[in-house]
N, C-alpha and C positions, 0 to 999 in steps of 0.2 A: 366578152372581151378577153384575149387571149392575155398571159400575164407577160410582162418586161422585168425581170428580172436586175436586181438592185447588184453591179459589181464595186468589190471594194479589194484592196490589196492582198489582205487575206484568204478572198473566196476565187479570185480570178484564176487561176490557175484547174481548180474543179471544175467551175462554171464554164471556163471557155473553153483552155487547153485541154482536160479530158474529154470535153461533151461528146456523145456518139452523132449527135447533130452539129450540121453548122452553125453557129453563130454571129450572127450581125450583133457589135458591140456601138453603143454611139455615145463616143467621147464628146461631154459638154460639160458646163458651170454653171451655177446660177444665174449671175451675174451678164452672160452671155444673151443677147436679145435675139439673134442667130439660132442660137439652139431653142429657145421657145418656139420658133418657128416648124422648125423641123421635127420635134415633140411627135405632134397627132399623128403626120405619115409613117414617125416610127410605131406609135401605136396600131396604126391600120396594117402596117405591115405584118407585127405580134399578128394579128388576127388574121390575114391572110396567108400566111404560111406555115400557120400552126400547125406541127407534129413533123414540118420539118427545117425547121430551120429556128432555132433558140436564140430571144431579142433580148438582149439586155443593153442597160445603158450605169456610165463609168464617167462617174464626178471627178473631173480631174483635180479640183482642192482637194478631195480628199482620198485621190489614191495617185499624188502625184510619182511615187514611183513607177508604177504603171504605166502613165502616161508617156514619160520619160524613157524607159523600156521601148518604147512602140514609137518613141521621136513624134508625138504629139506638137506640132509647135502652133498648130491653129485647130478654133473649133467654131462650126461641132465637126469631127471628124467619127466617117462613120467604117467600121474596119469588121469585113467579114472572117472568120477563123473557120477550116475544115481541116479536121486529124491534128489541131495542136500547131498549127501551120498558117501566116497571114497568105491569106488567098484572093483580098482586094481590096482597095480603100475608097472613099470618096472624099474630099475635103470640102467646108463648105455647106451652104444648103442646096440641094435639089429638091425636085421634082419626085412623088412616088412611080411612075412612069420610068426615070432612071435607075432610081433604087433597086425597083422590080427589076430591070434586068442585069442587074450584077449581082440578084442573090441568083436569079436565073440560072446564073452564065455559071455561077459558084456550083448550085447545084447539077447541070448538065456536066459539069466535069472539067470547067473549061477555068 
């Protein structure tokens, strides 16, 4: 199992803004019955595109500057980063099927 990576206000900036990798970030809550949902497919993801593409996921209680920053205003909201740069969002839950192609789309260059 590939790992997901735990963002918090502190480390976000290393973790995503510098990564040499993309990054899919997935803004959720606990509290949120929505983002449990969406959970595993991020985790199948982590696993599916290990070594290129960097999964982390970003508790918006407790890094709500961050969230705030990126104009989170619903979740789980899932936000891909390449070069330090937002390069797609999803809001919502979907499907691994769509997911898959907007990390795609991120990595193809598009």
């Amino acid at each position: 199992m590939a790992e997901v990576c735990t963002i918090k206000s502190a480390n976000f900036d290393v973790e995503v803004l510098q990564s040499d990798l993309p990054v899919l970030v997935d803004f959720w809550a606990p509290w949120c019955g929505p983002c449990f949902m969406i959970a595993p497919i991020v985790e199948t993801l982590a696993g599916k595109y290990q070594g290129k593409v960097k999964v982390c996921r970003c508790n918006v209680d407790e890094a709500p500057d961050v969230a705030g920053q990126y104009g989170i205003r619903a979740i789980p909201t899932l936000m891909v980063f390449k070069a330090g740069e937002r390069a797609a969002t999803q809001v919502g839950v979907v499907g691994e099927a769509e997911l898959s192609r907007m990390l795609d789309d991120v990595l193809a260059g598009g």
